[in-house]
N, C-alpha and C positions, 0 to 999 in steps of 0.2 A: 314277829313271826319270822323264823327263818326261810331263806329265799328258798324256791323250790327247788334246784339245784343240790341245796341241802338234804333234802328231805327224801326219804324212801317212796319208792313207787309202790303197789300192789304188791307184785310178784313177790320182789325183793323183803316186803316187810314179812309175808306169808315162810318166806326161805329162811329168818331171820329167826322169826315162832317155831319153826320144825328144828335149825341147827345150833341155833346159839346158845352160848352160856347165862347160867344166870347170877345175879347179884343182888343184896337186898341192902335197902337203907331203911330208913323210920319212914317215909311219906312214900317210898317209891321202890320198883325192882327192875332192872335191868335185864334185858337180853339182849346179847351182843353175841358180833360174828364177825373172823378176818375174814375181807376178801378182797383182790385188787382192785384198784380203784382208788377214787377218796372217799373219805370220810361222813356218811350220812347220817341222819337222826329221822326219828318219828317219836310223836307221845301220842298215847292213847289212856284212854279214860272207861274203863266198864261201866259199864250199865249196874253192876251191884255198887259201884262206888257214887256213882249220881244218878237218878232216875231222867231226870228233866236234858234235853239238847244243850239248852239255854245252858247247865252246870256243867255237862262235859266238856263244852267248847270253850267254857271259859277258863275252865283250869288247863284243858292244853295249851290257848293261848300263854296263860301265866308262866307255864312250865317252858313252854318256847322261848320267852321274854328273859327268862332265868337263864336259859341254854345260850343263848348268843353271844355272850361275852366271854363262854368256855371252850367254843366251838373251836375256835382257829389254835389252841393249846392241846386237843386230839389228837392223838397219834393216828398216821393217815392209814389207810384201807381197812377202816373198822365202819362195821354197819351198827347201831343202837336204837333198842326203842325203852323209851321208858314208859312204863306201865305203874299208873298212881293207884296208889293202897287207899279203906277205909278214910285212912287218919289225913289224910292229903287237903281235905275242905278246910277243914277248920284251921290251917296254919294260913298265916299271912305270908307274904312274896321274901322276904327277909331269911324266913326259914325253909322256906322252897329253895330258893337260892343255895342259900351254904347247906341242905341235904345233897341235893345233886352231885354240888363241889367233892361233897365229900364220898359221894358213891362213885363219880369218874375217879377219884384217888385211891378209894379201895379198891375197882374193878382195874386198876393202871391202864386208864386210858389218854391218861395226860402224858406230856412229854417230857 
């Protein structure tokens, strides 16, 4: 889990949903936004892609766990949420992982 520091408050994620760009990969879509400051993340997981608590919590978890070793190679005053698609369950952490890699590399949010 990334520290909460990290992560998007309310406000902030709702500002994120209204202004930000988007991005698509195979398990995942982005919405991002510059603003000053550093660098935050949120993941969220809809209700159409897991019914149960128990599935949403755990794939943001997973998604989190994928995220932290990319975090500090972000370019700084960018807010992100990634939002998991259908196909997101059934991949193992492995391809969670290098989707991501590969959607902050498409969206250049790496440095």
């Amino acid at each position: 889990m990334l520290p909460r520091s990290q992560r998007l408050s309310v406000e902030q994620f709702n500002e994120v949903i209204k202004k930000g760009r988007v991005s698509h990969s195979l398990f995942f879509y982005a919405r991002i936004l510059t603003v000053k400051g550093k660098s935050r993340l949120s993941a969220a997981v809809p209700q159409k892609v897991s019914k149960t608590a128990v599935g949403r919590n755990k794939l943001r978890r997973i998604i989190y766990e994928a995220v932290k070793p990319i975090m500090p190679k972000v370019i700084p005053d960018t807010e992100i949420i990634i939002i998991a698609k259908d196909c997101a369950l059934k991949a193992n952490f492995e391809e969670i992982k290098k989707d991501i890699e590969n959607l902050f590399v498409k969206s250049r949010l790496l440095k």
